[in-house]
N, C-alpha and C positions, 0 to 999 in steps of 0.2 A: 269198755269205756273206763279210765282212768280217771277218776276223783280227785279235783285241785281244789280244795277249799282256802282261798283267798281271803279270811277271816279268822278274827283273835279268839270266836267261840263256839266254833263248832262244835259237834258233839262226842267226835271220834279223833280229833287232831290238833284242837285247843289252840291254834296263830302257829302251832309248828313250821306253817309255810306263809304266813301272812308277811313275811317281808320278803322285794319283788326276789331279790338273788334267788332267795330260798325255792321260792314258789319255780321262779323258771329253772333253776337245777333240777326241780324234783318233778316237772314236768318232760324234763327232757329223759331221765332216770326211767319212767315210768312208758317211755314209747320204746327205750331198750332193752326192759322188762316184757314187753310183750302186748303194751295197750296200742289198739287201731286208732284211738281216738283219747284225746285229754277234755274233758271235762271243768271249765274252769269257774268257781261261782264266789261273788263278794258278797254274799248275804246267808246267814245261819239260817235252816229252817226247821232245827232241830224244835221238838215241843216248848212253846212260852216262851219264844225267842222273839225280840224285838225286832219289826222291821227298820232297815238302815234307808235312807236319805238318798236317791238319785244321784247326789255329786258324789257322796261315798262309795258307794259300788261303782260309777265308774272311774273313780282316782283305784279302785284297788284292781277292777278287774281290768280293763282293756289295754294297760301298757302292758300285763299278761299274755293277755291273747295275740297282741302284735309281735311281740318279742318269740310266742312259740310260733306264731303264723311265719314269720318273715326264715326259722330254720326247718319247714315243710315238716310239721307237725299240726296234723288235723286237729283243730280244735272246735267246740261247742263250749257255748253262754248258757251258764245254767241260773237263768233270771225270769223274775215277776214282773220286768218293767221296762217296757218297748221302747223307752228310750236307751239304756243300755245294750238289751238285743241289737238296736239299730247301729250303735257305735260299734259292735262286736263282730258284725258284718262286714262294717266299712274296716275293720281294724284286721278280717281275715279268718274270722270264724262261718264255719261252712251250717253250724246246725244249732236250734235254737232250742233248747230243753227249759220246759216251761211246767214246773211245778203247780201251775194253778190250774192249768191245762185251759189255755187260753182265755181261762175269763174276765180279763180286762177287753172291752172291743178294739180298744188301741192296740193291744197286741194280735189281733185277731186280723185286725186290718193291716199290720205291718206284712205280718207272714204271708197274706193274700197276693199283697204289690209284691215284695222282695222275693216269694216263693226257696225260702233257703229249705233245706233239711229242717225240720221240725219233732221232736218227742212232745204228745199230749200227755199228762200225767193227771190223776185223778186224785182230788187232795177233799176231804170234808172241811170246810173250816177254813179258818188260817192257821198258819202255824202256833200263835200268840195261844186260840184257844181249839185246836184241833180234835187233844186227846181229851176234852170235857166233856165222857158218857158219849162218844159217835154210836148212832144207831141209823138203822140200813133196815126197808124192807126187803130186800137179799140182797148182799151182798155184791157176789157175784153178778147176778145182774143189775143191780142197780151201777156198779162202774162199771160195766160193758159196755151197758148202754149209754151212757154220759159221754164214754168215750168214742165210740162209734159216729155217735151223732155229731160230735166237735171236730172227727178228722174228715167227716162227710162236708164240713164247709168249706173246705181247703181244694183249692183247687192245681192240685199236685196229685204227681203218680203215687200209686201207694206206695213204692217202697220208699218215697221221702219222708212217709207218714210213720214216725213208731207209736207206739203206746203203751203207756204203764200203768200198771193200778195201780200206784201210790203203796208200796208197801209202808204199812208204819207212820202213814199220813192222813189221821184225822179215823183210824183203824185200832180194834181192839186185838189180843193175840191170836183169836179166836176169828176176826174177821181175817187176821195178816195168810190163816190157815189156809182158811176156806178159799183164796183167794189164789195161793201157792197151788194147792190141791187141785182146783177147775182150772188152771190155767188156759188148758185147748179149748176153753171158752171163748178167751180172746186168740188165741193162734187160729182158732177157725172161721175169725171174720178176716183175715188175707194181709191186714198190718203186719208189721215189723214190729215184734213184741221186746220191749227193754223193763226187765227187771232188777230193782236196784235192794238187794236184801243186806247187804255189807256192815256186820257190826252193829244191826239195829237191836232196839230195846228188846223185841220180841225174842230176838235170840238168846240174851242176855235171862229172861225170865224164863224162857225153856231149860235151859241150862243150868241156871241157880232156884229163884222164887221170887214171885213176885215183889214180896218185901226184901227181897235181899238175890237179886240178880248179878251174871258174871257181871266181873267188871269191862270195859268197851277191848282192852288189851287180850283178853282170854275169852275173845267169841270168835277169832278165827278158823276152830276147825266147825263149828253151827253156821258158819258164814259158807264155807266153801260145801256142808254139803247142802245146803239148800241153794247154791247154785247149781249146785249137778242135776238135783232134782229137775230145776226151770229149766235148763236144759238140755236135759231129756225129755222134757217135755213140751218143745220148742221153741224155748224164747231163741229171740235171734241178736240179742245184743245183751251184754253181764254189766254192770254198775258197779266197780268194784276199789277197794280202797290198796286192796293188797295186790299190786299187778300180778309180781313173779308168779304166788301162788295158784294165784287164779287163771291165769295163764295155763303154765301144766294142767291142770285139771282139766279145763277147755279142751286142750290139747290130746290130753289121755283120751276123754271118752269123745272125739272124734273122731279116735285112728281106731279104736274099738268099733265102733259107728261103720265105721268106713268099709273093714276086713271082711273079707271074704269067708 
């Protein structure tokens, strides 16, 4: 899954695509690189980010989506707000990636009627104040279970179902671990597992220090091996900023996978 952030402030791409050219070049760039799917979102959910306005996200995202929809590039709405998803749909996006993990009922009841592809994501919080001290009586099961129970409403086969623990969402580095670590937690409840670790903070602080972490440019080789790791240990779809890279690697250790 290839990452379009449609937005002037992301945390890893800062409006590099937030104007439409850019954004549909680098969307089309990124399915010749090697992504199944483009990922497109008009809203920052980077930590203390403000949420945007309904007509704003759809002025930035869905002439996006139509534009890679209409040259047979699979796309996903990656939004909090079923009015968008609904436009996203109509405009040709197949899957609806939901960082709050459906807990609007508006959105809960869209995805019920429309039955699109759907990711449930597991977020503490809101993004404004996610990272202020999250505590979990475990972790790992406590987003399991959240998750399990939210794709239990859905009345879709499971492989329309993914699920993600929110890496880095409303998570301390020590939760983002333990999280990485159990993953056959959630691969053993039968979902389609999407984990999205690309450039996040936690890397960044593994790599440097907490007060003085890599910067978001120099967390690419932290980024691709803790994709391997998910991986390898089932997930069945990558979140990823850096196609080509991520690609290969994918690649590699499937043909390793694969051999005789």
């Amino acid at each position: 899954m290839g990452i379009l952030n449609v937005t002037p402030d992301s945390f890893s791409d800062a409006g590099r695509t937030f104007d439409f050219d850019k954004a549909l070049s680098s969307g089309l760039r990124m399915l010749d690189e090697g992504a199944d799917l483009v990922d497109v979102g008009g809203e920052s959910t980077r930590p203390g980010s403000d949420a945007v306005s309904v007509e704003e996200e759809l002025r930035r995202t869905i002439p996006v989506v139509a534009a890679l929809s209409t040259r047979y590039v699979p796309v996903s709405i990656d939004t909090m707000k079923p009015e968008v998803a609904a436009a996203a749909l109509d405009a040709g996006a197949f899957l609806v990636n939901d960082v709050s993990g459906l807990r609007d009922p508006a959105m809960l009841e869209l995805v019920r009627e429309r039955k699109p592809w759907v990711c449930v994501m597991h977020m503490l919080g809101a993004p404004k104040n996610m990272q202020a001290n999250p505590v979990y009586t475990n972790v790992v099961a406590d987003v399991r279970d959240y998750l399990v129970h939210v794709a239990g409403l859905l009345p879709l086969p499971i492989e329309k179902v993914w699920i993600d623990p929110g890496i880095g969402f409303g998570k301390t580095v020590g939760h983002n671990l333990s999280l990485l670590k159990s993953l056959d937690r959630l691969v053993e409840t039968g979902y389609p597992v999407l984990v999205g670790v690309s450039r996040k903070g936690f890397i960044g602080r593994i790599g440097g220090s907490e007060t003085d972490p890599l910067p978001v440019e120099e967390r690419l080789d932290g980024t691709l091996a803790a994709q391997a790791f998910v991986q390898l240990h089932g997930a069945r779809v990558i979140r990823a900023h850096d196609v080509r890279e991520s690609r290969r690697v994918i690649d590699m250790i499937a043909a390793i996978q694969s051999a005789d």
